[in-house]
LOKEGU-272249 format. One record per residue (C-alpha): z, y, x; residue number from 1; residue in one letter. Coordinates in steps of 0.05 Angstrom, whole numbers. Each point is the difference from the previous one (the first is absolute). Layout:
N
     pz     py     px resi resn
      Z      Y      X  NUM    a
...
//
This chain:
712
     pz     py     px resi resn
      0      0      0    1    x
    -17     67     25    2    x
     52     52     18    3    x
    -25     44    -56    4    x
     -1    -47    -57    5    x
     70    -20     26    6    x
     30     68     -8    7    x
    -36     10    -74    8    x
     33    -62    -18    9    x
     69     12     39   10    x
     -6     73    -39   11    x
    -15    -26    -75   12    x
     53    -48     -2   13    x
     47     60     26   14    x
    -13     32    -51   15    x
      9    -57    -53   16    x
     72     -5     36   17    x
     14     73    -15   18    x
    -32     -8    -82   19    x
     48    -56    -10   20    x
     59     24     46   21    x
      7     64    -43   22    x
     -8    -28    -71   23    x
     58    -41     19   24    x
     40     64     21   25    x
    -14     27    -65   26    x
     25    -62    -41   27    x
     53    -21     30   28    x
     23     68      8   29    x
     -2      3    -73   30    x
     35    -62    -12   31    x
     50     10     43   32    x
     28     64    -28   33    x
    -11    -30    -63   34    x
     52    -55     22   35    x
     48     46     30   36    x
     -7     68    -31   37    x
    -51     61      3   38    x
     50     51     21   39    x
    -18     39     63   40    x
     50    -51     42   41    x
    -42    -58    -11   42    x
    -60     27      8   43    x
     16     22     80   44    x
     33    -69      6   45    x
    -64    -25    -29   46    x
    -51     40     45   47    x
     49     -6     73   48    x
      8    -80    -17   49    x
    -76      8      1   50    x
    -12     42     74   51    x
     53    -33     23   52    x
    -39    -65     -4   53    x
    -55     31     16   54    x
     23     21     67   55    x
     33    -65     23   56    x
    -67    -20    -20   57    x
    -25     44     54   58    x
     46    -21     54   59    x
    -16    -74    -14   60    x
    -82     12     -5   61    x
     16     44     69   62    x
     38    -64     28   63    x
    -45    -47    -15   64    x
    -72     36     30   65    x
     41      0     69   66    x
    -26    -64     12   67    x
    -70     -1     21   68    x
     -1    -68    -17   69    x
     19     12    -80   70    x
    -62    -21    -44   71    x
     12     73    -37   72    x
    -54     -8    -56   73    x
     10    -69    -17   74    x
     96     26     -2   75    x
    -47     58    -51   76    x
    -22    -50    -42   77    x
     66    -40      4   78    x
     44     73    -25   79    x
    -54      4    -54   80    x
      9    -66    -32   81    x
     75     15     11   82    x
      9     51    -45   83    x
    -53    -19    -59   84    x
     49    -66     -1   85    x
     55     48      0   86    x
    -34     44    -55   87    x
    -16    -59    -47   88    x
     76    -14     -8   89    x
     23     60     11   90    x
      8     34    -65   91    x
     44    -71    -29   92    x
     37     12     60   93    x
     22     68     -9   94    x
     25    -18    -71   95    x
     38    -64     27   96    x
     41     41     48   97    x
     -1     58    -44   98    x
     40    -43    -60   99    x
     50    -19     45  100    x
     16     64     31  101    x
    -21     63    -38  102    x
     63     -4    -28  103    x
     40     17     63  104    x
    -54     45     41  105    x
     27     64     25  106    x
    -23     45     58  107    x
     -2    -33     57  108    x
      4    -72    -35  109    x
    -71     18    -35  110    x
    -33     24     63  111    x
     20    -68     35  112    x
    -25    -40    -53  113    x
    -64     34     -7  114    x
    -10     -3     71  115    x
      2    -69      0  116    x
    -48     -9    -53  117    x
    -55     40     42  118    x
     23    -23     62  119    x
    -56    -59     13  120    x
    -55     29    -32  121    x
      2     77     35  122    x
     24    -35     61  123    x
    -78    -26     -3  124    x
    -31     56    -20  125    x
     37     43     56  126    x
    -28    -50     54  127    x
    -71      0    -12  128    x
    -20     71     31  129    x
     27    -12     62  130    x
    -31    -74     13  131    x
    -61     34    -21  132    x
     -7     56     35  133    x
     22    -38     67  134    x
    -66    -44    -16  135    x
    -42     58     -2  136    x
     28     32     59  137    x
    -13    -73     37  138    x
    -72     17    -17  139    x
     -7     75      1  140    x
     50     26     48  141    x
     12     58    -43  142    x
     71      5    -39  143    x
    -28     72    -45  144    x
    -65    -32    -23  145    x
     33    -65    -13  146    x
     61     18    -41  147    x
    -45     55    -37  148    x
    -54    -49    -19  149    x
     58    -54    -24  150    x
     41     49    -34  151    x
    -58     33    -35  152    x
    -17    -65    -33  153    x
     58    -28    -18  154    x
     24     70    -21  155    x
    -57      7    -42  156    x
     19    -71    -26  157    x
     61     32    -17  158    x
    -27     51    -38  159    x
    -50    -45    -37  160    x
     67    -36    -16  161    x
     37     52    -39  162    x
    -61     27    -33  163    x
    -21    -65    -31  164    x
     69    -19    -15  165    x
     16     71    -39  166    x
    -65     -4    -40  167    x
     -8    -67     -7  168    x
     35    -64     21  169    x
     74     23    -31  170    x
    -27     22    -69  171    x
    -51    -58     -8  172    x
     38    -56     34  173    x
     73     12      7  174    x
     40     -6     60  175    x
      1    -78      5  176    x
    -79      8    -13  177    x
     -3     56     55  178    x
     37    -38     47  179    x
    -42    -63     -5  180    x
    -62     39     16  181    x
     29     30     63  182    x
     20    -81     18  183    x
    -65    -13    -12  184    x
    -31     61     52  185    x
     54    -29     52  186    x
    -40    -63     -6  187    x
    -68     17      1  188    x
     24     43     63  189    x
     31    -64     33  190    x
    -65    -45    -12  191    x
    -37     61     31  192    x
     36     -1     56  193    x
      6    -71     11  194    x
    -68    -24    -13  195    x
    -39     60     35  196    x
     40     21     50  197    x
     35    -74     32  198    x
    -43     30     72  199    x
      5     68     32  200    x
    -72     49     -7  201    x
    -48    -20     54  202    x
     -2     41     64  203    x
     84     11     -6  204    x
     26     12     77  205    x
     69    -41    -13  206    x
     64     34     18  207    x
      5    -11     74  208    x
    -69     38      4  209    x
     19     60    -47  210    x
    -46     63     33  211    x
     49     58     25  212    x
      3     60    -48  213    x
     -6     58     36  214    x
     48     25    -55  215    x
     73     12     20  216    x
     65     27    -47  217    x
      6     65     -9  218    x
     67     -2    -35  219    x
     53    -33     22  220    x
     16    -63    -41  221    x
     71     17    -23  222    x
    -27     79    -14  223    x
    -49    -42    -50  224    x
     51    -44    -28  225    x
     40     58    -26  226    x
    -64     40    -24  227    x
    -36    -63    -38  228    x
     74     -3    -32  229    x
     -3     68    -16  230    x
    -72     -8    -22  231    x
     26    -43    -50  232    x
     54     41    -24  233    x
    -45     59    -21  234    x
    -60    -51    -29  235    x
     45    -23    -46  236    x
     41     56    -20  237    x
    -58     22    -23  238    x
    -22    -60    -37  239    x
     66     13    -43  240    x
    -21     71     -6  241    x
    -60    -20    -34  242    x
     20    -51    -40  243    x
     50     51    -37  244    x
    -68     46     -7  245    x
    -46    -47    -28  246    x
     68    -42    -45  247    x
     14     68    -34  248    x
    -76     18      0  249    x
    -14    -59    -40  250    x
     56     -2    -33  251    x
     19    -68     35  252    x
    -51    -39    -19  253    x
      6    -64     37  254    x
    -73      4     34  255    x
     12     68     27  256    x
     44    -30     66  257    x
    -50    -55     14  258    x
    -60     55    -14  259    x
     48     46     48  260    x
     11    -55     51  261    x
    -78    -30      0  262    x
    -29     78     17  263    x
     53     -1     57  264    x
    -14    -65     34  265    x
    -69     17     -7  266    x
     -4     64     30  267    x
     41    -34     62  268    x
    -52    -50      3  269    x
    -46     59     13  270    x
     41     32     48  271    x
     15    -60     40  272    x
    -89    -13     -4  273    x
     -4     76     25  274    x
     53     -5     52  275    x
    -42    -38     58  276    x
    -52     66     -5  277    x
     59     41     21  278    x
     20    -47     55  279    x
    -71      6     36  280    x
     -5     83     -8  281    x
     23     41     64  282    x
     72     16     -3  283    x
     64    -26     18  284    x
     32    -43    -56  285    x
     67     38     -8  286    x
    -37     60    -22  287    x
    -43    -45    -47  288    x
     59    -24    -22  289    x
     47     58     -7  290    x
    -57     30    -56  291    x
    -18    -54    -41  292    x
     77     -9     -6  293    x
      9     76    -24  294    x
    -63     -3    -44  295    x
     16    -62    -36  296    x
     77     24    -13  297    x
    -41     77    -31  298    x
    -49    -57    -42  299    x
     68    -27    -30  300    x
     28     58    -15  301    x
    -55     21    -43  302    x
    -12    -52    -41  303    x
     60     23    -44  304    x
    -20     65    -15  305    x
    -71    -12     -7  306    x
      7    -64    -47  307    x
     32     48    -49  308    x
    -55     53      6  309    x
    -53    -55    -13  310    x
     40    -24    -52  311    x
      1     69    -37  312    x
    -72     18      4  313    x
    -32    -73      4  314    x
     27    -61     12  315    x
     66    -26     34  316    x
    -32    -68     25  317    x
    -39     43     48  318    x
     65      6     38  319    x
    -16    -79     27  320    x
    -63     33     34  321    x
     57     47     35  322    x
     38    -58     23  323    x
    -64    -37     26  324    x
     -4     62     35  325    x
     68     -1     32  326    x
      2    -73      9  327    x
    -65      8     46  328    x
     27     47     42  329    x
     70    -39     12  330    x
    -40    -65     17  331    x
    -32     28     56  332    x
     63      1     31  333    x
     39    -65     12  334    x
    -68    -20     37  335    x
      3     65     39  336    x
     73    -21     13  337    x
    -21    -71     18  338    x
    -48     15     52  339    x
     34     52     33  340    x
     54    -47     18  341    x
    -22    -69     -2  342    x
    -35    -31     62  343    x
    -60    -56    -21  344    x
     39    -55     42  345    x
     38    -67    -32  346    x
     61     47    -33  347    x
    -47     30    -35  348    x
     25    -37    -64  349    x
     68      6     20  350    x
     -3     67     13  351    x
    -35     21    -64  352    x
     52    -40    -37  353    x
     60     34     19  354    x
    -49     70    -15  355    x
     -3    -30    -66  356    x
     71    -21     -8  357    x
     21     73     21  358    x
    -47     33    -53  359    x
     29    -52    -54  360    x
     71     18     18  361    x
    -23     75     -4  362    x
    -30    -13    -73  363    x
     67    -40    -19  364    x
     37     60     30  365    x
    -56     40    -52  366    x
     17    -36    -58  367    x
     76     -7     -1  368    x
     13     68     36  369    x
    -53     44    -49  370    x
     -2    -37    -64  371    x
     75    -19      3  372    x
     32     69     21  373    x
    -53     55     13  374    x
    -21    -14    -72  375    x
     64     18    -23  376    x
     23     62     43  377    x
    -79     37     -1  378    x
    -49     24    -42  379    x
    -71    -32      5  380    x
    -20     69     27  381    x
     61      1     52  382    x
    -12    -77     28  383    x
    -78     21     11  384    x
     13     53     38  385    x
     57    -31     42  386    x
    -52    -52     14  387    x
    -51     42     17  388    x
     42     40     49  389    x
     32    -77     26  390    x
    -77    -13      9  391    x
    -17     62     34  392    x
     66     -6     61  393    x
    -31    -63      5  394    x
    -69     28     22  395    x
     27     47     33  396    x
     48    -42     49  397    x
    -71    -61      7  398    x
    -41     55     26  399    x
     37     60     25  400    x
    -29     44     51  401    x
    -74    -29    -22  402    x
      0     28    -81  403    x
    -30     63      4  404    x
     47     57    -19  405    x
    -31     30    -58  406    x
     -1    -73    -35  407    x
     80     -1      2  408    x
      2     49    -54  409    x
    -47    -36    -51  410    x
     53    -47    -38  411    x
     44     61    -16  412    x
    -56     43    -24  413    x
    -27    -59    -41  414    x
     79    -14    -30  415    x
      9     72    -19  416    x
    -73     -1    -31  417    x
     21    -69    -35  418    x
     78      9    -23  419    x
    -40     64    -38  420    x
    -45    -57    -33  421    x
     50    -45    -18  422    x
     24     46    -55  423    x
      7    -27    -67  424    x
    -20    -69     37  425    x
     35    -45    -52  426    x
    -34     47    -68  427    x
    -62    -18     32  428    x
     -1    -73      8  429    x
     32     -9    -65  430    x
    -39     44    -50  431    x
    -59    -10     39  432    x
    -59     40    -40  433    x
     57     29    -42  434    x
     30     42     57  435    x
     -8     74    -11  436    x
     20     50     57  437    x
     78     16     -3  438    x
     23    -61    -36  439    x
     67    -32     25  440    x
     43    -44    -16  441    x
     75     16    -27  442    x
     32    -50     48  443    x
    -27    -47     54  444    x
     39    -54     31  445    x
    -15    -38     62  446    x
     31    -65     23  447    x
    -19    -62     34  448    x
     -2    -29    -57  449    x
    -56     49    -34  450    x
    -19     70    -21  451    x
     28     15    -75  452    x
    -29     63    -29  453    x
     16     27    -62  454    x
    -41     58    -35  455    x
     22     62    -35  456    x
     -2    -41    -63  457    x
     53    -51     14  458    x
    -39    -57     19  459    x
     14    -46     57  460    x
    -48    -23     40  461    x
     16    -55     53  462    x
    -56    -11     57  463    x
    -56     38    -41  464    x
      7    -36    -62  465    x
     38      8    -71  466    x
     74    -13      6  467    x
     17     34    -70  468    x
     46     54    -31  469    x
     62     33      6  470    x
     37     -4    -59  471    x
     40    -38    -49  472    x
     -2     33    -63  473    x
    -26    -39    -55  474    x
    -52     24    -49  475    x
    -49    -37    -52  476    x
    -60    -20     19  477    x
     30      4     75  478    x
    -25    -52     64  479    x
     81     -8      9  480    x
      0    -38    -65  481    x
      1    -58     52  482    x
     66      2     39  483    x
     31     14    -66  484    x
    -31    -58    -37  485    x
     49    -45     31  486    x
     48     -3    -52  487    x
    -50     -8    -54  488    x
      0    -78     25  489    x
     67    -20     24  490    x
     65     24    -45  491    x
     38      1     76  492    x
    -17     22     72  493    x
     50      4     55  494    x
    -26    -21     61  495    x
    -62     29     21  496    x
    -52     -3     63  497    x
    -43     60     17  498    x
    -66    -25     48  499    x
    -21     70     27  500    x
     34     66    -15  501    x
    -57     51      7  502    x
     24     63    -31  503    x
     59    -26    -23  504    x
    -17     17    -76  505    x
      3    -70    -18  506    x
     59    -25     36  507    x
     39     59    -28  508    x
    -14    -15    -74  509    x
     13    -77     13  510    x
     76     22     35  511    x
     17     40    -54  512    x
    -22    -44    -58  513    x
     60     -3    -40  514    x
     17    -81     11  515    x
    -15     -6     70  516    x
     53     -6     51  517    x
    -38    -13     68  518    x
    -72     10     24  519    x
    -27    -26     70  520    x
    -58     45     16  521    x
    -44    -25     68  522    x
    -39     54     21  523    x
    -52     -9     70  524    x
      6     69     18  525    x
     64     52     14  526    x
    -59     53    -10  527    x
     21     -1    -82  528    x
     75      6     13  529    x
    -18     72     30  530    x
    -47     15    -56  531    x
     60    -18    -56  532    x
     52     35     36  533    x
    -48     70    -10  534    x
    -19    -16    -70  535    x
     56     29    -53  536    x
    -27    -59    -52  537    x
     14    -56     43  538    x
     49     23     50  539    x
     63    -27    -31  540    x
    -24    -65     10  541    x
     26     -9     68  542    x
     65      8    -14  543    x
      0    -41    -60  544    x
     54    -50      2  545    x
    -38    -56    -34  546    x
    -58      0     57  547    x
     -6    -41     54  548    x
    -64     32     44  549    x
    -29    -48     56  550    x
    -56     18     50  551    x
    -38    -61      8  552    x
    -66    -40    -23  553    x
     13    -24    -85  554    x
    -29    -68     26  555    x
     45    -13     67  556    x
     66     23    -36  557    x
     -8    -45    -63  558    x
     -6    -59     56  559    x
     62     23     32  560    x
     34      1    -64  561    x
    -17    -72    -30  562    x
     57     -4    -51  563    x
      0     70    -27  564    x
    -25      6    -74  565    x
    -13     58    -41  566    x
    -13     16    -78  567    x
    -63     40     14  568    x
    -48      8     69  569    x
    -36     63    -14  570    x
    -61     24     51  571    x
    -45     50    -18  572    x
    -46    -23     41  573    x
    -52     34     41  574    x
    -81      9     -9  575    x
    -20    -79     -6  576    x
    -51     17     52  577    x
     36     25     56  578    x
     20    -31     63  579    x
     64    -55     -3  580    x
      0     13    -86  581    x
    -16    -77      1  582    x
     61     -7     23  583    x
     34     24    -55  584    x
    -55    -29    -52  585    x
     -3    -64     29  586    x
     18    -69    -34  587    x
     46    -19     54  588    x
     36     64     -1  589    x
      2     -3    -71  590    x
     27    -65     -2  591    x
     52     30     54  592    x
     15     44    -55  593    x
     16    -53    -53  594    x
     44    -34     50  595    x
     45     60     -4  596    x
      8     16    -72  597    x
     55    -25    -44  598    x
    -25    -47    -64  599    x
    -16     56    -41  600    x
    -26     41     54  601    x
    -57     46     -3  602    x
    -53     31     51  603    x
    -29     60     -7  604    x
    -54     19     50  605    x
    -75     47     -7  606    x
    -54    -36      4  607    x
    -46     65      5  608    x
    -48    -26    -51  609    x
    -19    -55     34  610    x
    -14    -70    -40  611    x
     15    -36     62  612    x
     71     26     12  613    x
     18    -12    -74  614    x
    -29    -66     -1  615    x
     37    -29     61  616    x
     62     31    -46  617    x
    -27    -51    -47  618    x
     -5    -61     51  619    x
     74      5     23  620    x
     40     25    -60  621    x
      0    -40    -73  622    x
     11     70    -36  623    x
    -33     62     12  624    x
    -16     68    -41  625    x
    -55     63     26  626    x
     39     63     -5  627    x
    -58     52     19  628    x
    -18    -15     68  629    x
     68    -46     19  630    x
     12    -76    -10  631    x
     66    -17    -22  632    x
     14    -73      2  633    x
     55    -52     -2  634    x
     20    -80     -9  635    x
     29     24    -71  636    x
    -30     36    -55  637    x
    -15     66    -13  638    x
     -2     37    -63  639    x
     11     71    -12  640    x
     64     22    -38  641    x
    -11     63    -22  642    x
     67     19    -26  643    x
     30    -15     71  644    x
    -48     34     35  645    x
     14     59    -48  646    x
     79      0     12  647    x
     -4     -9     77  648    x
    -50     62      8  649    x
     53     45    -49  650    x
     52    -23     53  651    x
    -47     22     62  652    x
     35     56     49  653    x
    -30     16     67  654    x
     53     57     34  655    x
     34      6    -63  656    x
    -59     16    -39  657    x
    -39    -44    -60  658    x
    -64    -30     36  659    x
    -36     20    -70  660    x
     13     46    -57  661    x
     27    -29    -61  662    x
    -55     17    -42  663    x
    -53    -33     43  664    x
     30    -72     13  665    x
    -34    -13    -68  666    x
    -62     11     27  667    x
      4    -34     67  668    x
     27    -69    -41  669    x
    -66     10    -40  670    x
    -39    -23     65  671    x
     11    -74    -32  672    x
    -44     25    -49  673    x
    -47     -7     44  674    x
    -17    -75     16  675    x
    -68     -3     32  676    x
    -33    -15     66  677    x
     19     56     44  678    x
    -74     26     37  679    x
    -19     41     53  680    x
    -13     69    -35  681    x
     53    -24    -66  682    x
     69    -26     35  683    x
     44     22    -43  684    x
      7    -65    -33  685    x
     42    -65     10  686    x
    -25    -70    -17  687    x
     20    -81     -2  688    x
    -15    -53     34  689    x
    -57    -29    -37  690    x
    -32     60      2  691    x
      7      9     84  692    x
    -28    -77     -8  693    x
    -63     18    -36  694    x
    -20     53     42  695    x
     24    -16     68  696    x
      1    -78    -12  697    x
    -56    -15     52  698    x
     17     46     53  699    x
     24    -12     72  700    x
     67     -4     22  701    x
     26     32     60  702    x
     21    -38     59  703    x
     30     15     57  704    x
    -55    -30     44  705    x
    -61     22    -53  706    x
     29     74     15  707    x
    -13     20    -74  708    x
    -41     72     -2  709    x
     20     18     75  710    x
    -72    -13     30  711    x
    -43     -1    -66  712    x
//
């Protein structure tokens, strides 16, 4: 086989590696925070347990290309089969170990565990750049060209990868069916390998007879080891900077972060293509490197400000072509890096590893450090710049004494020019065409958690999307009907669970409901407790006796509270389409749900007018009713009592004042007048069983692994 049609075929499987290597990042990630909790916590333990991997990966890929003897394509096909064995069983897996220990997972106890569920497979992954790009350098003598070429295609893999699983393999396939198709690439990689390439290219000079680069280090290998680490710090601080763009952009949609994530990979594919033209124009690389390090850091500040401007005036999806932008420029880089202080000799692999391994630590360092705690402490405005100015020092101390003067005052005149543009940032991305010139928000809270907004109207808006209103007085004809409609069933309630506190309107009419002596509210993010304690409606409801208020994930604390029942579980739920509302939607959650009520116990959660979410209702509970847009279910039957419902809303206080005026209870109790299928356009309307059956009889349930609306 000729040396060409070697590296074409070395090349395309590389990039099947990097297709399959992130669809599995993507589902497991997903199933794994679905096991243990979507809070911010788990998420870092979720994406550290994966560099970590990752970067032992590295050292063990680095270890292995020492020896010249190592058969390095034939160990590649070996790590590929590997992990599609790993990825056929590893979704059963996760829920074995997940059922035994959810329960008792905390902090540090989760992060081990998931560690150890990633360990093998990214432990694979990590090691095939290195053996690779030690068995190009055997045959080119050129560590720039070589990791360039390699981590173009497998990048561009990568990016493939998150594309196809965002628009297609999750909605159409589910995770288990996603997961089998990236087993299936690892396979058709390892027959590649193994039938084509069992004998080095023709015309190979083996290792004793490697030609002598005339190419020597220019950077000291330790000075790189802290700068690739630092490399990785910045890339994906960013990342996280972007993903909180594009999430509130979209509203959090659930393709938006794999849309985010594919235009990033790819434009580092670029880069990393581009990067071997710089290598081979005059100039030293420290200079080189110094201003692609200060321009990519200017490209990631900008994508912020300019996302919302496009989304304004156009479109906000042409903020990916932004972060193609910036991801180009960033993956010229690590090759840059690379070259500059990697000699083409046997340690090449080795070397590269522990380059690798330092950038991985620097992105772990990224995504605990930034998401974790600059989330919390800074605006999205004040962690760009601090980033940009990190990125500029940076530049600065690579190639000082060789950046011309004049080019050491462009980042500040670009942030002043910028921090101007990133007014009324969040009004942009979320009314989109609706923005006029001098609209603003009343209140805008940042957290790590999210961005809650809330307009001069009342409403609440949690990452871009519809959170609802403050208030609790009751009116006819009014959407809070629904919290109220509780004792219109059951002739007691006492114990109550709140799944997501929002506003707090809810959760304060359910406290103060005149039977009820305790309610448990679990709420994901401490950004709502700031947003009640400014609000004079809901206020009081933090230092309500009866409440018990946890931070946490609804799923993750009903597992770690196995024997704790409850007369009503009341969510109102999120948009069925957005990102993790399967989770709350699904029939194993729901079935979680059931688990927890008492015999007469009823849920309460919104569907959002979606047939699917009140059919799975249907699948788990024996008893259900459609009040407007919520499903309200239990194991024992439910029939209206108007005369009850009538007495407990006469009883109503909320701060020592009636919820509704005496006159008008009559006309709220009238809403059982109204028995019909509640539509889109006409949902003021409740409805039976049979009726839900006839018109949502046929449709799908929601799973957790068929990801309901998420990717549809």
């Amino acid at each position: 086989m000729s040396r060409r049609l070697h590296a074409i075929i070395l090349h395309g499987v590389f990039i099947l590696s990097g297709i399959s290597a992130l669809i599995y990042q993507l589902v497991w990630q997903r199933a794994l925070l679905t096991i243990y909790g979507s809070n911010v916590e788990s998420v870092a333990m979720v994406v550290a347990a994966f560099l970590a991997g990752l970067g032992i990966g590295s050292l063990f890929g680095g270890w292995i290309s020492k020896s010249t003897r190592a058969p390095l394509v034939l160990l590649f096909g070996l790590t590929e089969l590997g992990v599609g064995a790993y990825g056929l069983v590893s979704l059963k897996l996760f829920d074995a170990v997940g059922a035994i220990t959810s329960a008792q997972a905390h902090g540090f106890t989760t992060g081990a565990l998931v560690f150890l569920l990633v360990f093998l497979p990214t432990l694979l992954m990590g090691a095939t750049l290195p053996m690779l790009v030690a068995h190009q350098v055997r045959d080119t003598a050129h560590v720039g060209e070589s990791v360039s070429r390699l981590y173009f295609v497998n990048t561009l893999g990568a990016a493939l990868g998150a594309f196809i699983a965002a628009h297609r393999l999750l909605g159409g396939f589910g995770m288990g069916g996603t997961v089998r198709i990236a087993a299936s690439l690892n396979a058709l990689a390892a027959t590649i390998v193994m039938a084509a390439l069992r004998k080095p290219p023709q015309a190979v000079d083996q290792p004793a007879s490697i030609q002598v680069s005339k190419h020597r280090p220019e950077i000291l290998f330790h000075t790189a080891l802290l700068w690739s680490a630092l490399s990785g710090f910045i890339a994906l601080s960013w990342e996280i900077v972007w993903s909180r763009v594009f999430n509130f952009a979209s509203a959090s949609r659930a393709p938006a972060f794999g849309f985010m994530l594919g235009s990033y990979l790819l434009g580092l594919a670029i880069g990393s293509l581009l990067s071997p033209r710089l290598l081979h124009q005059e100039g030293d690389l420290r200079s080189k490197l110094a201003r692609w390090v200060l321009y990519s850091s200017i490209a990631g500040f900008l994508i912020a400000p300019l996302t919302a401007l496009v989304a304004s005036n156009l479109f906000w999806e042409l903020g990916y072509f932004f972060v193609i932008a910036a991801g180009v420029l960033i993956g010229l880089t690590f090759p840059l890096l690379c070259h500059a202080a990697i000699p083409p000799d046997k340690n090449t692999g080795s070397q590269l590893s522990l380059l690798y391994l330092a950038n991985i630590i620097g992105s772990g360092a990224g995504s605990l450090l930034t998401g974790f705690l600059f989330m919390e402490w800074m605006s999205l405005q004040v962690l760009s710049v601090m980033l940009l100015l990190v990125s500029w020092l940076w530049a600065e101390s690579i190639g000082r004494f060789r950046m011309p003067h004049r080019q050491r005052w462009q980042p500040l005149c670009v942030m002043v020019i910028m921090l101007v543009s990133f007014q009324g940032f969040y009004e942009r991305l979320q009314y989109k065409h609706e923005f006029k010139h001098g609209m603003r928000f009343a209140q805008v809270i940042e957290s790590r958690h999210g961005v809650i907004t809330v307009d001069t109207s009342n409403a609440v808006y949690g990452n871009g999307a519809y959170d609802g209103m403050i208030g609790t007085k009751l009116e006819p004809k009014s959407w809070l009907v629904r919290p109220y409609f509780l004792s219109a069933v059951r002739d007691r309630i006492e114990n109550v669970l709140v799944i997501g506190v929002a506003s707090g309107s809810w959760t304060q009419i359910l406290v103060n409901h005149p039977q009820v002596k305790h309610v448990t509210a679990v709420e994901l993010s401490h950004g709502y407790l700031d947003l009640i304690r400014s609000r004079p409606e809901v206020a009081s409801l933090l230092t309500n006796s009866k409440l018990e208020l946890v931070i946490d994930d609804g799923r993750r604390w009903l597992r770690h509270h196995p024997d704790a029942r409850f007369d009503a579980i009341v969510m109102n739920t999120t948009h069925h389409w957005r990102e993790f509302a399967s989770a709350l939607l699904s029939r194993e959650f729901l079935t979680e749900i059931k688990a927890h009520l008492t015999p007469d116990g009823i849920a309460f959660w919104n569907c959002t007018e979606s047939p699917r979410a009140a059919r799975t209702g249907m699948e788990v509970f024996p008893h259900t009713l459609m009040i407007m847009n919520h499903c309200l279910a239990s194991n024992a039957p439910l029939e209206p009592n108007r005369d009850h419902w009538q007495k407990i809303l006469a009883d109503y206080r909320i701060d020592d004042q009636p919820v509704i005026n005496a006159d008008q209870i009559e006309g709220v109790v009238d809403f059982l007048n109204g028995e019909t299928l509640p539509v889109p356009g006409n949902m003021s309307h409740w409805c039976r069983r049979e009726t839900m059956q006839t018109a949502w009889g046929d449709a799908q349930i929601i799973t957790d692994d068929n990801l309901g609306h998420e990717y549809r």
